[in-house]
N, C-alpha and C positions, 0 to 999 in steps of 0.2 A: 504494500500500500504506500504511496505515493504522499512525502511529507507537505503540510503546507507550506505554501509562498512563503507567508512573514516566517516561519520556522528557522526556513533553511536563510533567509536574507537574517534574521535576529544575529546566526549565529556565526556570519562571518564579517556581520556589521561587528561584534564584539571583536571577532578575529582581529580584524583592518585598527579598529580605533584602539584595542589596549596591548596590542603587541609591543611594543615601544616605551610598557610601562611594567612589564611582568611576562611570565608564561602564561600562555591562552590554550588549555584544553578543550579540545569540541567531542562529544558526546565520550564523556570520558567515565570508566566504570566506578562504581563504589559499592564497597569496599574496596580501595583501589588495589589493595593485596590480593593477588589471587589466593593465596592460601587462607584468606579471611572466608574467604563464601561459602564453605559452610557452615550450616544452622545444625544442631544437635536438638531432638524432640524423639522421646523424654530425655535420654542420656546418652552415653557412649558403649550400653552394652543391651546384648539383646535379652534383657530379662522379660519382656513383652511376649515375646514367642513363647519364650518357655512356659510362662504364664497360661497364654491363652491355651498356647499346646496341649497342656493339663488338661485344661478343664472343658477339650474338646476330646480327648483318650484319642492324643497323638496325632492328631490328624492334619501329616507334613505339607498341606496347602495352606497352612496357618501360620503368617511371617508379618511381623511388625519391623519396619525396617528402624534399627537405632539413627540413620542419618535422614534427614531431608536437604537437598544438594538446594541453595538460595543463588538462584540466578543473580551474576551482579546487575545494578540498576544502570542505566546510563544517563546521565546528567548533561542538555545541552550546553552548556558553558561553563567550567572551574576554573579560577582564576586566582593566579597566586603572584601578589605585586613585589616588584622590583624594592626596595627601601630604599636602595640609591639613588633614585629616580622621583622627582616631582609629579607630581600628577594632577598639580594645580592648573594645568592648560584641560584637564577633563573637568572643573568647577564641581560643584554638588557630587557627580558621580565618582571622582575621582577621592572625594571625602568618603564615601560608602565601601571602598573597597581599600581600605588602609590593612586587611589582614586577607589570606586566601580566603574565595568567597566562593560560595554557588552561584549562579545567577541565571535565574528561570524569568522568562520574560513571556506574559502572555497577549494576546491579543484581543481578548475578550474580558467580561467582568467574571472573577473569578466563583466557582461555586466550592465549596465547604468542602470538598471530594479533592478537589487540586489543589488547594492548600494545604489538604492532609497529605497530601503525594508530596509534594516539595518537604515539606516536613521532614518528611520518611527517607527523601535524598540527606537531606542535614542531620537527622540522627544516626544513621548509617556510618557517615562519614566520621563522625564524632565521637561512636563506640569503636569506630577502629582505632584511634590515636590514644581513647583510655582504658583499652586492654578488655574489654567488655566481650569482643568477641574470639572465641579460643582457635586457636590454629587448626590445620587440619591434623591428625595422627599427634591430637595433645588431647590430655585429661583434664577434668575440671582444677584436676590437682594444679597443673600450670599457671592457673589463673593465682589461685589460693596461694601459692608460691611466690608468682612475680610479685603480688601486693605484699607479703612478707617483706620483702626483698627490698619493697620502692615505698616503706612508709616515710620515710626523712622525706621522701621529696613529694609526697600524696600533694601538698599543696601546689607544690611546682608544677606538676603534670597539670594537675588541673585546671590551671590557668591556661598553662598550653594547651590545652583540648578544646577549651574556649574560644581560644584566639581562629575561628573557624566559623565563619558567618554563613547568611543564605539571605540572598535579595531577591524577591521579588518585585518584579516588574508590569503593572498592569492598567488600563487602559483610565480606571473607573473601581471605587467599592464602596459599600453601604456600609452607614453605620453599624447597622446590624452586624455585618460581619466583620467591623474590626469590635465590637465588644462582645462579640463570641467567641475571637480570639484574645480578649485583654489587649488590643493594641493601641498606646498610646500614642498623642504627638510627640516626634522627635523631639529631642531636646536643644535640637538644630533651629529650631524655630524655624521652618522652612515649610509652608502649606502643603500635605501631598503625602509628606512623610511618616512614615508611621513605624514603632517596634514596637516587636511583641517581647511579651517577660526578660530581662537581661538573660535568664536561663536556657532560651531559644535562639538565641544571638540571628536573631530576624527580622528584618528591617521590610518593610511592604511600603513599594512610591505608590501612588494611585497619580497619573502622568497626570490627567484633568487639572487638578488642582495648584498643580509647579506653577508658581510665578513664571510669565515671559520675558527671561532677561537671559543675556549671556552664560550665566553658569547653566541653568539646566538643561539649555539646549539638545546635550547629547544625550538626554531622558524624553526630552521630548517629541525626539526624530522617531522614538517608539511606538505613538500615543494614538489618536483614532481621528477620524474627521478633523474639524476645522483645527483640533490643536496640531495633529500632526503638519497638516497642511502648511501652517503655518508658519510653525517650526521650520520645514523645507524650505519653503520661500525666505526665511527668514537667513536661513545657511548658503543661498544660492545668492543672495544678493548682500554678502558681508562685503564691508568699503578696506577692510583691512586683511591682511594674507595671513590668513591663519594655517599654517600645519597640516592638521587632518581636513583642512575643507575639502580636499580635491580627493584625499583619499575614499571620504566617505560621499560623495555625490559617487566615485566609479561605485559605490556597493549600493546607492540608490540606481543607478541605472541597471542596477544589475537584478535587482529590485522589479524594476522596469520589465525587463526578459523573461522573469519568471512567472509574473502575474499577465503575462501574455501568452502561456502555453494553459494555463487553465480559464475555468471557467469565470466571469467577473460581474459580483452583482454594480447597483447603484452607486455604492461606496468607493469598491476597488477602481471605476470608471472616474471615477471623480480624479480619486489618486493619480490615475494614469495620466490624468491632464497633466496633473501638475509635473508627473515625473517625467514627461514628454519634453519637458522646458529646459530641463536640464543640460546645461552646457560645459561639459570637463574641462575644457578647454579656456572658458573663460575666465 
């Protein structure tokens, strides 16, 4: 099945604009260890069989498997920033990604189901770095061991586990569902932005709401109807030679290509105008 437009343009628009500020992974697995994926259910020994085996009088069709193998998940964009590198030419976005980050960008308002998926990317990621999930051909005993082993430093880790964030990116959301997730206003004072519990290290823009000015720009080239439009026009006709301008018009035209091999409602036609205008060159 065939990804969509904004998808595949999302994730090499991030490509193009943060290469230059860090390593740019596109659909990159997690648990990134492969020896992390698998999941144990109940344990690591088949006492299940023998169990059931019993209390069937033996009957060798009866097998409870001790592993369940956990496909790893792939994450459209991972992003781990450079610290030698300023990122103050990305404005607002370039403040969001001060630690390696997730960063799930949708195109729609999001429903209660894809937040909990994004979620599910960022905890993954997060019990891999705090030991949470046990090797492959290791016992529980390993776990029970290494914390042994890493008390002095339990609070060290933990902050380091921390330092591992998940931005969402989305067009539009209801109050409702930021107080179904506890999300408050940034402390960025900056309309749009929102975190959820320091304990979730997850920050949700809602693009609608960003002020129009030079810093959010590169949030806003994301966003839906008149903002995004906007925003385009607003990058196409800068009086000043900015860096990524020309980088990120080639991934808007390219933009352009894609949403020309599918199907395009009211919206996408709209869009097309605009992206039609675009001139690299200029």
């Amino acid at each position: 099945m065939s990804r969509p437009a904004f998808a595949i343009f999302a994730q090499q628009y991030f490509s193009a604009l943060l290469s230059d500020f860090g390593t740019v992974y596109l659909n990159e697995p997690v648990p990134r260890d492969p020896k992390l994926r698998v999941y144990k259910l109940p344990g690591r020994s088949n006492w299940g069989t023998e169990v059931l085996s019993a209390l069937t009088a033996g009957n060798d069709r009866v097998f409870v498997s001790p592993e369940v193998i956990g496909e790893a998940e792939l994450v459209d964009v991972l992003f781990e920033p450079d610290d030698r590198k300023s990122r103050a030419e990305l404005g607002v976005l370039g403040e969001l990604l001060s630690v390696p980050c997730i960063i799930t960008p949708l195109r729609w308002l999001p429903t209660t189901c894809e937040i909990r998926t994004c979620m599910g990317y960022w905890l993954k990621w997060k019990v891999e770095t705090d030991n949470s999930i046990i090797p492959v051909n290791q016992t529980s005993v390993y776990k029970e061991n290494k914390r042994e082993d890493e008390d002095e430093d339990e609070d060290e880790d933990e902050d380091e586990a921390m330092h591992k964030s998940l931005l969402i990116i989305v067009p539009s959301i209801t109050s409702k569902q930021l107080n179904g997730w506890r999300a408050e206003p940034s402390g960025r004072n900056i309309p749009g932005i929102y975190d959820l519990p320091p304990a979730f290290c997850t920050t949700i823009v809602a693009i609608a709401e960003l002020p129009s000015n030079p810093d959010t720009l590169w949030l806003r080239l994301l966003g839906r109807g008149l903002t995004q439009l906007s925003a385009i026009q607003e990058l196409m006709h800068l009086e000043f030679d900015l860096p990524l301008r020309t980088v990120i018009l080639q991934q808007l035209k390219q933009w352009e290509q894609l949403l020309l091999q599918g199907r395009m409602g009211g919206e996408s036609k709209h869009l097309m105008q605009v992206l039609s205008q675009i001139d690299i060159n200029s």
